[in-house]
N, C-alpha and C positions, 0 to 999 in steps of 0.2 A: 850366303849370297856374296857374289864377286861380281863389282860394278865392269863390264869390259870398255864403255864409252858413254861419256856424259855429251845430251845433247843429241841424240840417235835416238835411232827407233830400226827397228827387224823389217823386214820384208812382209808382205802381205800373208799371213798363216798356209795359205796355199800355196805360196809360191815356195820355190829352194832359192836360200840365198847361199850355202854352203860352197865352197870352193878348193882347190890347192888341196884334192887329196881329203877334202870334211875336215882338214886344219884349220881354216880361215871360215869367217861369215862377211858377207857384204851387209853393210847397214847406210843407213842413211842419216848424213845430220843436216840439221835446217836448227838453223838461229830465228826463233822469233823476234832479237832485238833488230837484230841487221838484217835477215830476209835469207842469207845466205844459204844457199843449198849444194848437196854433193853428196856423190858415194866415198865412201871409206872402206876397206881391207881389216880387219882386225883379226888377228889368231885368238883363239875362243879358249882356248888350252892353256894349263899354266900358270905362271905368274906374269910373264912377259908380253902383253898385248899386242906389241909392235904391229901399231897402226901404219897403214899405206894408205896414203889419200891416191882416189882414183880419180875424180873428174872432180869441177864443178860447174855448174850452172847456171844461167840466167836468171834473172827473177821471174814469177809463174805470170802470164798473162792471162790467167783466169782469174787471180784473186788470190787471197792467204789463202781459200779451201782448199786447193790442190796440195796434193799431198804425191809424192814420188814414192812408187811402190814397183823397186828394181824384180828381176826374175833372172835366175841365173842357172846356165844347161847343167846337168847333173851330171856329164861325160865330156864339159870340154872347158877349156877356160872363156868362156862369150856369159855377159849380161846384157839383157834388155829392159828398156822401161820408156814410157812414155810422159813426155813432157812440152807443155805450148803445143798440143795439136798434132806432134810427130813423134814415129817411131822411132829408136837411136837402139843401135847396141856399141857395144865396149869390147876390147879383148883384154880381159885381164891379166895377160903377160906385158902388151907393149905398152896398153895404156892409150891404144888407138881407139876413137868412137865417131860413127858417124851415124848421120840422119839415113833412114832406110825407106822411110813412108811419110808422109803428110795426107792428113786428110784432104778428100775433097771439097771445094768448092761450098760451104755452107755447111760445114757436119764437121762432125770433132769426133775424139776418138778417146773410149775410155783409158780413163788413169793404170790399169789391170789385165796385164794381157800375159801370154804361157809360152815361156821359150821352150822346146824340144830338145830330149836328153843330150844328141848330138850338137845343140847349139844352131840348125840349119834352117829350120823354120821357125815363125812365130805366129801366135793367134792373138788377135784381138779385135775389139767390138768398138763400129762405127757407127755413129747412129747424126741426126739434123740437127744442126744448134738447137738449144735451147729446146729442143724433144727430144726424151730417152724413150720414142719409141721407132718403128720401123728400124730397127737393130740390127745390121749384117753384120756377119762374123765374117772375117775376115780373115786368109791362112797367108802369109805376107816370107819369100825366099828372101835370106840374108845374103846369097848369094849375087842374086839378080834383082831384087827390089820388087817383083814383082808381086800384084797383091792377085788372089783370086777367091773369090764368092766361097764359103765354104753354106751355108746356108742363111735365111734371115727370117724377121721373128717381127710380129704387129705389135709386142710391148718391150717392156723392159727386159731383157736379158743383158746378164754381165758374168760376173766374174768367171770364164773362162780358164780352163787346167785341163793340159794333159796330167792321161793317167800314170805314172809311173814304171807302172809293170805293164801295161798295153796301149801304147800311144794311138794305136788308132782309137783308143774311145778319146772324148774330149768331155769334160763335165760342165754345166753352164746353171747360171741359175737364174731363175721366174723374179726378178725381182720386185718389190713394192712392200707395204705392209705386211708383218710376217702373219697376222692371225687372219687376213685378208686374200693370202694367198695358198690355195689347198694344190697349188703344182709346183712347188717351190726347185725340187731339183731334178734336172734332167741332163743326158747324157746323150753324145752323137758321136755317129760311128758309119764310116762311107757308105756299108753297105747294109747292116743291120740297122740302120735308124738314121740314112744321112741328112734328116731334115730335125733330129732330134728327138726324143720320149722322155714323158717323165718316169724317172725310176724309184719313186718312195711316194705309196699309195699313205697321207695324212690323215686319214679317216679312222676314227674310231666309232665305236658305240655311244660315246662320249663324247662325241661332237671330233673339233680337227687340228691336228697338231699344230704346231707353230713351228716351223724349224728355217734352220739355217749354218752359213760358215760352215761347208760342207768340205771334207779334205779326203783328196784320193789317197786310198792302201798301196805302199808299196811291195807286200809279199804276196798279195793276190789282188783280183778285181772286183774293186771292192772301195768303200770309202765310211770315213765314218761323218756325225752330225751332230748337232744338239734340237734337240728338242726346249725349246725356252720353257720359261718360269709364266711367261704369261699365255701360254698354249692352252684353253679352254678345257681340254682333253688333258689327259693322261694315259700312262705312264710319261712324265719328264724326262728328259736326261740325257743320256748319251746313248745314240744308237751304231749299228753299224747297217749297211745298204751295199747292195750288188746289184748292176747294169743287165747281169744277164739272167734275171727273174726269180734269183734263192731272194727267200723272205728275211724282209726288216730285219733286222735283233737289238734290244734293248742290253743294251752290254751293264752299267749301271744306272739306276734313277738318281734324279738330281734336280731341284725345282730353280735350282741359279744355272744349271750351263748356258755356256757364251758362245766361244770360241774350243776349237779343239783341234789334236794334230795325235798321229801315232806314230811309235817308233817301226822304225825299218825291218825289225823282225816281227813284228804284229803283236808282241805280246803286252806291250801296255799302250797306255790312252793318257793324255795328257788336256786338262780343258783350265780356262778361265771363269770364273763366276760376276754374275748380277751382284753383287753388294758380299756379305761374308758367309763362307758356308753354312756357318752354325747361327745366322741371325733368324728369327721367325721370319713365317714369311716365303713367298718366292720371287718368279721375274726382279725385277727394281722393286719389289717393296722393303721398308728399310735397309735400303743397299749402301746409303752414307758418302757413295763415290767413293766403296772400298770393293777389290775383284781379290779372291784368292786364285791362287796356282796348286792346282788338286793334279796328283799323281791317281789314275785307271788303270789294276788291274783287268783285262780284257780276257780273262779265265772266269774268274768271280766279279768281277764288279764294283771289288773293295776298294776304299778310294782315301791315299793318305794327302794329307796337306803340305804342300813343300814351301809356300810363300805364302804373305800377304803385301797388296802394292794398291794403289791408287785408281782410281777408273772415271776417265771422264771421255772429251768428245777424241777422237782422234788427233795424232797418234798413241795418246793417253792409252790407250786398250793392250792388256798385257800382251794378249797373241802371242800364248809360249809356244815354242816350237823343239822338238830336240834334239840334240847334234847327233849325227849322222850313225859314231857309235854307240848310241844310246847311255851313254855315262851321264847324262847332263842337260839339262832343260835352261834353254835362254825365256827370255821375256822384255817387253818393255815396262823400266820402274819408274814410275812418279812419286817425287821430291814432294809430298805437301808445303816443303817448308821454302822452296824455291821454286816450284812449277815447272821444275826441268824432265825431262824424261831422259832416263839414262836404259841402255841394253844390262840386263842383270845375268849372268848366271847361277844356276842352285845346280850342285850336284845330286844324283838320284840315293838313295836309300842304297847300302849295301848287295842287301839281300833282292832288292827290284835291279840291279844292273844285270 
């Protein structure tokens, strides 16, 4: 493991923070002493980190919960994120940013929103103060500021992703209680579903999945999931799901998956855990505020351990994600012994690159 920046944390697990060619990752650090927040540049490769501060920011006028969770185009040099109510993007070459969007008038705008590979558009979910429901998705021109109605929702919907390999689909999620919610992910698409469908039926024999932190495929259309540890049902674990009607797949079971992401050629899966892979038990039961970093093969299923780190409320949550060439899996690490969260990288196994 190689610390790249103490005081950071990764980008949202859906979102790309990668940059400069998949050289560089955008992270974010925030000082819980002093409040201070900003993006940072850091090269992921190496021994040479050579940090670039990009911006910093005001203090959040929501409160310490807000959390900055950047998104950056996968074809150009543009980040976006939102912060105090407004849209902003960056250009990562001059270091230029400016406000694109403010909510209207009594409504606020999530923290989570999906820049487009060209960096030209962006989505994200507005919803009335102090109610996350009546939810409009919002498709917002970097060019023009203009925002227009992409569709809206009578409860919680969030987290918002283009597809990678199909931008016209957009994936959004049911959000609430996961064992509470049997529509958890769905996907929107102008003309085949522009108001949105759920695409991963939860239902078993065995009552209803629990799932979540769902992350689009970049080599087909396609996304993978986890299935939690406190899902009533079974199989657990890690699945995969397609928008355009091929069936579920259980790639491996796992009674801890968290969080998950895949590499760019599809062939492995990379997930976070509930407490330690090998403790008894699943969901958070004796989980200790310990997450491992488990390497999926997406062939078989076989599943090696590459880290263990710390797991508590955000941004505490590993969210590994892997760099672009697949050599290497980042994560956020927690310091028991300081409460810092530092960005970690683990390289992958030989024989898995």
């Amino acid at each position: 493991m190689t610390l790249l920046l103490n005081g950071a944390h990764l980008p949202y697990p859906h979102a790309n923070g990668f940059h400069a060619g998949g050289e560089r990752v955008v992270l974010t650090r925030h000082s819980p002493v002093t409040g201070a927040i900003g993006l940072t540049s850091v090269r992921w490769r190496g021994e040479e980190r050579a940090a670039r501060a990009l911006c910093e920011l005001p203090p959040s006028t929501s409160g310490p919960e807000q959390l900055l969770w950047p998104d950056v185009a996968l074809a150009a040099e543009r980040a976006a994120w939102v912060w105090n109510g407004a849209l902003h993007v960056l250009d990562l070459d001059s270091g230029a940013s400016e406000r694109l969007y403010t909510a209207a008038p009594g409504h606020t705008l999530q923290n989570l929103c999906s820049l487009t590979g060209a960096g030209d558009r962006v989505v994200v979910m507005e919803h009335p103060e102090g109610r996350e429901t009546a939810v409009t998705c919002l498709e917002i021109s970097v060019s023009t500021g203009k925002a227009d109605e992409l569709f809206g929702k009578p409860w919680f919907a969030n987290h918002p992703a283009h597809s990678p390999h199909d931008e016209s689909w957009l994936t959004f999620a049911h959000e609430g209680p996961s064992q509470e919610i049997p529509d958890r992910i769905w996907a929107r698409h102008p003309t085949r579903g522009p108001e949105g469908r759920c695409v991963f039926d939860q239902a078993t024999e065995r009552g209803t999945l629990a799932v979540g932190h769902e992350r689009w495929m970049f080599h087909d259309l396609g996304a993978v999931v986890c299935a939690y540890g406190e899902s009533e049902a079974g199989p657990r674990g890690l699945y995969t799901l397609y928008p355009d009607g091929r069936a579920a797949r259980l790639v491996s079971e796992g009674d801890r998956d968290w969080h998950c992401d895949i590499s760019r050629d599809g062939r492995l899966a990379v997930v976070d855990t509930t407490g330690p892979l090998d403790a008894p038990g699943r969901g958070w039961q004796n989980a200790g505020q310990v997450s491992d970093v488990v390497l999926v093969d997406v062939a078989t299923g076989a599943r090696t351990p590459l880290a263990r780190t710390e797991a508590d409320r955000h941004p505490r949550h590993p969210h590994p994600v892997f760099t672009p060439d697949g050599t290497a899996v980042l994560y956020n690490h927690g310091d028991p012994s300081t409460g810092e969260v530092a960005v970690a990288r683990v390289p992958l196994p030989r024989a898995a690159s």
